[in-house]
matplotlib code that plots the C-alpha trace (Angstrom):
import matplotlib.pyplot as plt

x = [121.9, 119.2, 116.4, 118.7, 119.0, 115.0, 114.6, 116.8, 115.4, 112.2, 113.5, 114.4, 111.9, 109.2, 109.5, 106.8, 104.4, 104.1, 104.2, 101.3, 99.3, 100.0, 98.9, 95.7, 95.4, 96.4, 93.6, 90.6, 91.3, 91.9, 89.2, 86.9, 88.4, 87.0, 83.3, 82.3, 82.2, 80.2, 77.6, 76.9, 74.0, 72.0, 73.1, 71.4, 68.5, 68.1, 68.5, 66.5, 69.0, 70.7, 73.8, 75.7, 75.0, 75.5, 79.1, 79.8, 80.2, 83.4, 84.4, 84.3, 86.4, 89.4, 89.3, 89.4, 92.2, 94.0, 94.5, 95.6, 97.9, 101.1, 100.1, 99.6, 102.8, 104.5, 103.2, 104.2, 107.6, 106.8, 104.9, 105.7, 103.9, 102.5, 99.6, 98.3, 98.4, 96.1, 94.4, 93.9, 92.3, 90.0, 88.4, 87.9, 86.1, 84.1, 83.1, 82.6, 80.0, 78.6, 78.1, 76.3, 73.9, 73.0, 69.9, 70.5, 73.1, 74.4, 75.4, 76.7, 78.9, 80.0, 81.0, 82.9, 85.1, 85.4, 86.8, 88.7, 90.5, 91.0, 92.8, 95.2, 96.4, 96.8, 98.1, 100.4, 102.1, 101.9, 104.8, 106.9, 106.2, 107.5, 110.7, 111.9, 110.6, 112.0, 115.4, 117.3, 117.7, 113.7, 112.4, 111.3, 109.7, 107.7, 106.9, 105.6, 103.3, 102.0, 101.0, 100.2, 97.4, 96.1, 95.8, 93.8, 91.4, 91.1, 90.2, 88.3, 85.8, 83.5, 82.9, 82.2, 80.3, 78.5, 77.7, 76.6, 74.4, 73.0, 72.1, 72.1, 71.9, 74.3, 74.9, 77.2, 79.4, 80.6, 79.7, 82.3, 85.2, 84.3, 85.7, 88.8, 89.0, 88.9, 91.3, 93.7, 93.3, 94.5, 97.4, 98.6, 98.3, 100.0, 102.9, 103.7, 106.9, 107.3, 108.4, 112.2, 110.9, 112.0, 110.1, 113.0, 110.9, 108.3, 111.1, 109.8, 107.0, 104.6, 104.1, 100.2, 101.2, 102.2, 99.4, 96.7, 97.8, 98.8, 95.1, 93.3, 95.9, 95.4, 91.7, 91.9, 93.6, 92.1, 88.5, 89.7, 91.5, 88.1, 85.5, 86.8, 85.7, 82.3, 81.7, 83.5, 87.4, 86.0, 83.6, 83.1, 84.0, 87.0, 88.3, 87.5, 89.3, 92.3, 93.2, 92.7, 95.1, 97.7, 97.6, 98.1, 100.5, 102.6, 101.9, 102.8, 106.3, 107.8, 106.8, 108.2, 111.3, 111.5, 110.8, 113.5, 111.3, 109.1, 105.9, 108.0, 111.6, 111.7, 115.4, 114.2, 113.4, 117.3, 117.4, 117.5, 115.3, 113.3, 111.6, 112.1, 110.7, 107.5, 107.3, 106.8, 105.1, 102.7, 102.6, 102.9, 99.4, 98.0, 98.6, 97.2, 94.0, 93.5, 93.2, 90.8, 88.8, 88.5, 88.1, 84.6, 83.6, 84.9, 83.7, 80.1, 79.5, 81.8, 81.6, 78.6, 79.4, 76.8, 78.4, 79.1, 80.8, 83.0, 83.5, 85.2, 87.4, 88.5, 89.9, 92.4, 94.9, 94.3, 95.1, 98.0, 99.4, 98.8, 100.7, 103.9, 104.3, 105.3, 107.7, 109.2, 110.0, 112.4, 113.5, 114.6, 116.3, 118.2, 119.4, 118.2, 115.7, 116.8, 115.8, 112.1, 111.7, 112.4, 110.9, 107.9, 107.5, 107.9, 105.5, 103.2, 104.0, 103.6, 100.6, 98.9, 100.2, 98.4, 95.1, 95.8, 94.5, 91.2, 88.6, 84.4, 84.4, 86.6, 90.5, 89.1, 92.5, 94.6, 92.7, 93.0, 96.9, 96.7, 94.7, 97.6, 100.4, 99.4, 98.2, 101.3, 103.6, 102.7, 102.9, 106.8, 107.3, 106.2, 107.6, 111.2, 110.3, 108.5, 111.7, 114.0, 112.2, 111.8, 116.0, 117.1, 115.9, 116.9, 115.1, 113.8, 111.5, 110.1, 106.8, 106.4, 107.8, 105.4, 102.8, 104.4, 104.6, 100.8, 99.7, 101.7, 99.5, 96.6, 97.0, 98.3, 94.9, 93.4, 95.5, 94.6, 90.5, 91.5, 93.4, 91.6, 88.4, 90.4, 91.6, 88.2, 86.7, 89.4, 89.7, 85.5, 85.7, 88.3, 86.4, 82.9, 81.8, 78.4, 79.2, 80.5, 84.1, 84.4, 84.2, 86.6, 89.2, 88.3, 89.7, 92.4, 94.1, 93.2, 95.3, 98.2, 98.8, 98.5, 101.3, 103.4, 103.1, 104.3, 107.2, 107.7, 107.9, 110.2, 112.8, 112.7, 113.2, 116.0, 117.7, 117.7, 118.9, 121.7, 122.5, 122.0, 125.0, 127.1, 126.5, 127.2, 130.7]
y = [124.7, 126.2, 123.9, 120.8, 121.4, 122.0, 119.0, 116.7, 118.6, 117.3, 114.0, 113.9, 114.7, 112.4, 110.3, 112.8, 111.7, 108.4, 109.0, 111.4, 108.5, 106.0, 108.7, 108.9, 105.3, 105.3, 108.4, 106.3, 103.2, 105.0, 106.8, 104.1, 102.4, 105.3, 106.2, 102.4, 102.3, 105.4, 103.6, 100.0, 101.8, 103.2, 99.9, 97.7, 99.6, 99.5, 96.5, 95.2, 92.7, 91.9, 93.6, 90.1, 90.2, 93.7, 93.4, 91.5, 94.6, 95.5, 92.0, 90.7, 94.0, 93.0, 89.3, 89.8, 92.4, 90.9, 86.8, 88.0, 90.9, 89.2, 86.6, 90.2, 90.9, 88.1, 88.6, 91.9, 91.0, 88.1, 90.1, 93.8, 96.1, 99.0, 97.2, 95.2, 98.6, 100.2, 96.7, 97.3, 100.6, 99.2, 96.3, 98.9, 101.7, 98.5, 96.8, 100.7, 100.8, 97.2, 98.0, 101.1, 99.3, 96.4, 95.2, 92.7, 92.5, 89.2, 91.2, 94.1, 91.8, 89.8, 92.8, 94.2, 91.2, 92.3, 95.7, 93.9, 92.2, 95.5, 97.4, 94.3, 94.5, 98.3, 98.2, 95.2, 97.6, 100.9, 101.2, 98.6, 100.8, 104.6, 102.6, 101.2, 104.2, 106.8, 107.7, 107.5, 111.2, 111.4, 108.4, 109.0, 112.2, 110.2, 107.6, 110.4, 111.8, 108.4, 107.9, 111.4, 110.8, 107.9, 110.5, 112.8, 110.0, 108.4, 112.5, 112.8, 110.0, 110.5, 113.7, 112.7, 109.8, 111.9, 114.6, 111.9, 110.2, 113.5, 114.7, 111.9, 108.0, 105.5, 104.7, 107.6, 106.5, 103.9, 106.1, 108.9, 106.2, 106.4, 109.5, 109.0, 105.7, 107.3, 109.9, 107.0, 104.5, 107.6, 108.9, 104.8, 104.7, 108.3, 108.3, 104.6, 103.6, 100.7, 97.4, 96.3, 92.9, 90.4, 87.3, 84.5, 82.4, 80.6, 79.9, 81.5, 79.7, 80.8, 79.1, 77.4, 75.2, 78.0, 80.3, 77.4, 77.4, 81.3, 82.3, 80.1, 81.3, 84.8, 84.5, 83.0, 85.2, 88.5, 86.7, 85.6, 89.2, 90.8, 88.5, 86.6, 89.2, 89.0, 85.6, 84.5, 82.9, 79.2, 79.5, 76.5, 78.7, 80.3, 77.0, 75.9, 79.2, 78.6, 74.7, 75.9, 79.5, 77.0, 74.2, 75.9, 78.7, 75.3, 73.8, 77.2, 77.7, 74.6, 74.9, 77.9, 76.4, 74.2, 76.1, 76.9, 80.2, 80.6, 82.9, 84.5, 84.4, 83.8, 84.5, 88.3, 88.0, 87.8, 91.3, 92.9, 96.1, 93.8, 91.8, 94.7, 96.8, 94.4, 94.0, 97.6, 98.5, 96.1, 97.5, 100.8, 100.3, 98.0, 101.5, 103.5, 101.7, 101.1, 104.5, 104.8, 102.2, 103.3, 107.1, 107.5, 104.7, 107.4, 110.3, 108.9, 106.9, 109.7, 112.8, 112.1, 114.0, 114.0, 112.0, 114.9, 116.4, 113.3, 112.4, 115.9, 115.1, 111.7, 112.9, 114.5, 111.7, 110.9, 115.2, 114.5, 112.0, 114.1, 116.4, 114.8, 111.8, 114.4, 116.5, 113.0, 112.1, 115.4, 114.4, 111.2, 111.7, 114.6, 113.0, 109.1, 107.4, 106.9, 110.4, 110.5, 106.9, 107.3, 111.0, 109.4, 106.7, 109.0, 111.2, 108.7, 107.1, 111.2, 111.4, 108.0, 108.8, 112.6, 110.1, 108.8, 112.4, 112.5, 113.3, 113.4, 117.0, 119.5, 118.0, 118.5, 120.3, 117.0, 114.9, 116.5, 117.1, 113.0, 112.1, 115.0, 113.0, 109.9, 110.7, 112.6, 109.9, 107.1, 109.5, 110.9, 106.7, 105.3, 106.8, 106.4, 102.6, 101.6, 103.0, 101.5, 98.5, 98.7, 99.6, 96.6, 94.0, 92.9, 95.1, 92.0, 91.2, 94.8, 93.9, 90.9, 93.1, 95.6, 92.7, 92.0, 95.2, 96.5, 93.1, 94.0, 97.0, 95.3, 92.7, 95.7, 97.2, 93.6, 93.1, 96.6, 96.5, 93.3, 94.8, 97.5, 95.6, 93.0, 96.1, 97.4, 94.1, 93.5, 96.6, 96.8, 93.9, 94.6, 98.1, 97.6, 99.5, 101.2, 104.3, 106.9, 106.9, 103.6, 103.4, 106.5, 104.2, 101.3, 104.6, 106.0, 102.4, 100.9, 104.5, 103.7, 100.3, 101.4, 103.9, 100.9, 99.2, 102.4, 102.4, 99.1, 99.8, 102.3, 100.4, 98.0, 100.5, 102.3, 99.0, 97.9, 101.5, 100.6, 97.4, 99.3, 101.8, 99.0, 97.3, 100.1, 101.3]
z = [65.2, 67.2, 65.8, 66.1, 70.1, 69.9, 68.3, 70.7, 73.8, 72.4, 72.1, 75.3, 76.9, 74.6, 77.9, 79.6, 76.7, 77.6, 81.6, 80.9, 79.5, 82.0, 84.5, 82.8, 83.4, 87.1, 87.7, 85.9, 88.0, 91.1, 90.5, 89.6, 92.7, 95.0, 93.2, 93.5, 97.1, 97.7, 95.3, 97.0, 99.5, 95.8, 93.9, 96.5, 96.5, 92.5, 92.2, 95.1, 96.9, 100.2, 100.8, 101.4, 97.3, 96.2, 98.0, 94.8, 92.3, 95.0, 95.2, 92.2, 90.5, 93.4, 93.0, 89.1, 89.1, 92.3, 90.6, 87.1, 87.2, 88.1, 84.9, 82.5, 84.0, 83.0, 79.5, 79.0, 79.7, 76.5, 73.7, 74.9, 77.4, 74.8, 73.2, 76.7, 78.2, 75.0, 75.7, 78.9, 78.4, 75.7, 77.7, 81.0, 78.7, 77.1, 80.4, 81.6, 79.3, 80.0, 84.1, 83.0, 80.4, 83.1, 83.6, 86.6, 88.9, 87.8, 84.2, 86.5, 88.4, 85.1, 84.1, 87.0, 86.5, 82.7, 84.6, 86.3, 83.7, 82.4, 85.2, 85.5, 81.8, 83.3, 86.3, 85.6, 83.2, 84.3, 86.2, 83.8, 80.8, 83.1, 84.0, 80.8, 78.9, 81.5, 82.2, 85.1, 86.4, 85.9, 87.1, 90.7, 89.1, 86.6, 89.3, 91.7, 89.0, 88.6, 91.5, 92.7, 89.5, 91.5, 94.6, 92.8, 91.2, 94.8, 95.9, 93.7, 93.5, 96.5, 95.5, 91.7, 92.8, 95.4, 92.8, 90.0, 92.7, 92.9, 90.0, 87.7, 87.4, 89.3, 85.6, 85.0, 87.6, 84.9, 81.9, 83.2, 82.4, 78.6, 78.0, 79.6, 78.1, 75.0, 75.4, 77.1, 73.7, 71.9, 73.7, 74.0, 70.6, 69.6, 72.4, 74.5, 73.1, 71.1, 72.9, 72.8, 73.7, 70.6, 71.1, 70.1, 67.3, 69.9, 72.1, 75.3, 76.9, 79.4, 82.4, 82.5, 85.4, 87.4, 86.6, 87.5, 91.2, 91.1, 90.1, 93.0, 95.7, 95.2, 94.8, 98.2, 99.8, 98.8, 99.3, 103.3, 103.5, 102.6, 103.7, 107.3, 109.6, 107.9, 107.4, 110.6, 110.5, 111.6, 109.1, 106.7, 104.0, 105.3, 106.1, 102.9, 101.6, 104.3, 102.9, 98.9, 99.2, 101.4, 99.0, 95.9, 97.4, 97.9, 94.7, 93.3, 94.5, 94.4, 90.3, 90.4, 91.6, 89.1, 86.2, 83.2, 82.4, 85.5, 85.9, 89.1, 88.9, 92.8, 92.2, 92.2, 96.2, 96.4, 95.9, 99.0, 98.0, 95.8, 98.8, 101.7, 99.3, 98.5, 102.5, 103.5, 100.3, 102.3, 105.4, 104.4, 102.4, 105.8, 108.1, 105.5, 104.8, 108.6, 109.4, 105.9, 107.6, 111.4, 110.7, 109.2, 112.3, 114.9, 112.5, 112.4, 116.1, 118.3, 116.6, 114.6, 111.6, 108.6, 106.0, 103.6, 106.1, 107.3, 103.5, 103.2, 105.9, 104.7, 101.6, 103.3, 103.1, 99.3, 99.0, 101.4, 99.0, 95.9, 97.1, 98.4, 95.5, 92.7, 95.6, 97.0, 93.3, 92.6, 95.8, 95.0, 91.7, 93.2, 96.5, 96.3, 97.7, 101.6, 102.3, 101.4, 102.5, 105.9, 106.1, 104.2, 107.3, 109.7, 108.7, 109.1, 112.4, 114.0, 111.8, 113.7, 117.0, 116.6, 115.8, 119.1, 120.5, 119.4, 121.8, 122.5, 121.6, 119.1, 118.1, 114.2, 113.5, 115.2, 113.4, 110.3, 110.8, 111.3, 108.2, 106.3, 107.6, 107.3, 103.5, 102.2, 104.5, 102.5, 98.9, 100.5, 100.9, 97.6, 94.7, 96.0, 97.4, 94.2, 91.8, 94.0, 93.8, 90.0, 89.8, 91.6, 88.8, 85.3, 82.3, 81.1, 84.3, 84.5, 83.6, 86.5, 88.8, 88.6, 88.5, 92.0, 93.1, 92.3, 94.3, 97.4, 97.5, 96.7, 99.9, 101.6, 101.2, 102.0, 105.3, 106.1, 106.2, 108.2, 110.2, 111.4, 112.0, 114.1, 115.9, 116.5, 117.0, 119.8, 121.7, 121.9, 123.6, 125.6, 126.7, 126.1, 122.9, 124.8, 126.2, 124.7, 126.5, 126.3, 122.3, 122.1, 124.1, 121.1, 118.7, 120.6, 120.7, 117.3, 115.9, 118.6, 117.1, 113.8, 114.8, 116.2, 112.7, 111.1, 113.1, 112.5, 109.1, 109.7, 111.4, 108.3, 106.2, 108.0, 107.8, 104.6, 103.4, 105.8, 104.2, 100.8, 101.6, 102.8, 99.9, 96.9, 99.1]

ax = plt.figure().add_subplot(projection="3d")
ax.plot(x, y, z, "-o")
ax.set_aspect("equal")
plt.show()
């Protein structure tokens, strides 16, 4: 009797296997994510190039992963999620070891792409193969652990890549990946559970015509979303860009529309948490990656913090949102999600409008109580959006879902580097960026805007949860 209610509480919980290899997953991308950056600076100087060039190991990782994980998605859904996800692990250890063995840059970029490729087949899924293998009362839980693993990755990288840097080659900030490659492959292997998805004799076709104009469209827009402010928005190229992501983003949805077994079901965007969901995951990501991009700016050219120092202080928001994603996933599958969604946002909005007090000389504890908020708003906010997202929709569209909802962060990440140049691009005009006053004005109102779109956010939010309640009494 007693081992028979061991055994079933083991069954049970055989759920917490499988989440603890998509977190391991979640942590090597993030993490990845987060060393590569820190890198560039030594890259360019290794391999002896312009830094218009050696922006294309960061690039060429995004536009890879950003243009094919809604098409992974969609496969999953076909063939089954648990051997793209081992997959997906396989070809990023591979490439891994390929971007560490280059000798040019144009192998290190073709590679990156290879990396690329990989994180899609492992993002696509991650979040697909927690909700279908994850049961109901535990699902915000899982979800928070999953992503509080991609706070601690994102944490953890500049100091990894700082200490590598250091102490070793730039090639062990791709070698590290190996080993938890490895460790991934095996725990994919030992503990994903086995697909329920029955492929009906060939019937089920996949979509070419969509995913021609799908993969051009995104390209587009992640290259215009990364690259305008550089290259200039009149530019022959982002015109160019402008006319291709419009034209096929056309082309795209009126196939869609069309389509017996689409890539996208845009039938899912009738569900009301499905699209508000996808909206403020968006914006959510825009705020957060604004402040990520303005901070170090004020850190370095107001307070002039060495960069170990400022580095130290960034990472409180990633340590904000380790922290809060596994606490706002208990609270969600005890009370629901309404609570830590709006507490989430408003978190965030105080945390911004605190950035909006920074000053010429001391505020350090504001600004870190900003950063905290802002970090462990957006963890308290995404766990319950992304399971209330994943609830809404059939079982069978899991895996394109989660394709849909990894790219809303991805352009929320895009529109939010945009964002907060065009912010500081603006307001330095608008004040005169010379003197020292002056450029802490540029600051104080780039952070009050961001705040606005946090509320913003907010208001969204609190109405669709609104419209939610109606709806279920």
């Amino acid at each position: 009797m007693g081992f028979a209610a061991f055994a079933n509480n083991e069954q049970s919980n055989s759920h917490w296997y499988a989440v603890a290899t998509v977190c391991i997953g979640a942590f090597m991308a993030a993490l990845d994510a987060s060393i590569i950056n820190i890198a560039l600076p030594k890259l360019q100087q290794q391999f002896n190039t312009p830094m218009n060039e050696i922006e294309w190991v960061s690039l060429a990782y995004l536009l890879s992963l950003a243009s094919l994980i809604l098409i992974f998605g969609r496969l999953a859904d076909m063939i089954g999620r648990r051997w793209l996800y081992i997959i997906g692990f396989v070809l990023f250890s591979v490439s891994s070891l390929f971007c560490g063995l280059a000798p040019s840059l144009s192998v290190l970029v073709v590679a990156r792409v290879l990396q690329g490729m990989g994180a899609a087949l492992l993002q696509a899924n991650s979040v697909s193969i927690i909700t279908s293998a994850t049961p109901k009362r535990d699902l915000g839980k899982a979800i928070g652990f999953q992503a509080s693993a991609q706070g601690i990755g994102l944490s953890l990288g500049p100091v990894v890549g700082g200490a590598l840097l250091s102490f070793v080659s730039w090639k062990w900030l791709f070698f590290i990946n190996l080993p938890i490659g490895i460790i991934g492959i095996v725990l994919g292997i030992l503990f994903l559970p086995k697909d329920a998805v029955q492929v009906q004799n060939g019937k089920t076709k996949f979509d070419f015509a969509g995913a021609i104009f799908l993969i051009p469209s995104l390209i587009t827009i992640i290259y215009i979303l990364n690259m305008g402010l550089k290259l200039g928005w009149t530019s022959p190229v982002m015109i160019g860009s402008f006319a291709v992501a419009v034209v096929c983003s056309y082309l795209f949805i009126r196939i869609e529309s069309k389509r017996a077994e689409p890539l996208v079901d845009l039938s899912l965007f009738k569900h009301s948490f499905f699209t508000f969901g996808n909206i403020t995951g968006i914006l959510s990501f825009m705020v957060m990656y604004a402040v990520l991009l303005l901070t170090p700016y004020y850190l370095d050219q107001v307070k002039h913090l060495p960069i170990f120092q400022a580095s130290f202080l960034i990472t409180v928001i990633p340590i904000g949102m380790t922290i809060a994603t596994p606490i706002s996933g208990m609270i969600t599958d005890r009370r629901g999600p309404a609570a830590p969604l709006l507490l989430g946002l408003s978190m965030t909005t105080v945390g911004s409008l605190l950035l909006t007090f920074i000053d010429i000389t001391g505020t350090y504890v504001i600004t870190s109580i900003g950063l905290f908020l802002v970090g462990s708003g957006i963890g308290m906010f995404t766990p319950p959006n992304n399971s209330s997202i994943m609830g809404s929709v059939p079982k069978n569209v899991l895996g394109i879902t989660g394709g849909i909802l990894n790219m809303s962060r991805t352009l929320g990440m895009g529109l939010g580097v945009t964002f907060g140049g065009l912010m500081y691009q603006f307001f330095s005009n608008m004040y005169g960026s010379s003197p020292l006053e002056q450029l802490l004005l540029t600051f104080r109102s780039s952070y009050l805007l961001i705040a606005i779109f946090s509320l913003l956010t907010l208001l969204i939010t609190f109405k669709n949860c609104k419209r939610e309640f109606k709806h279920n009494d």
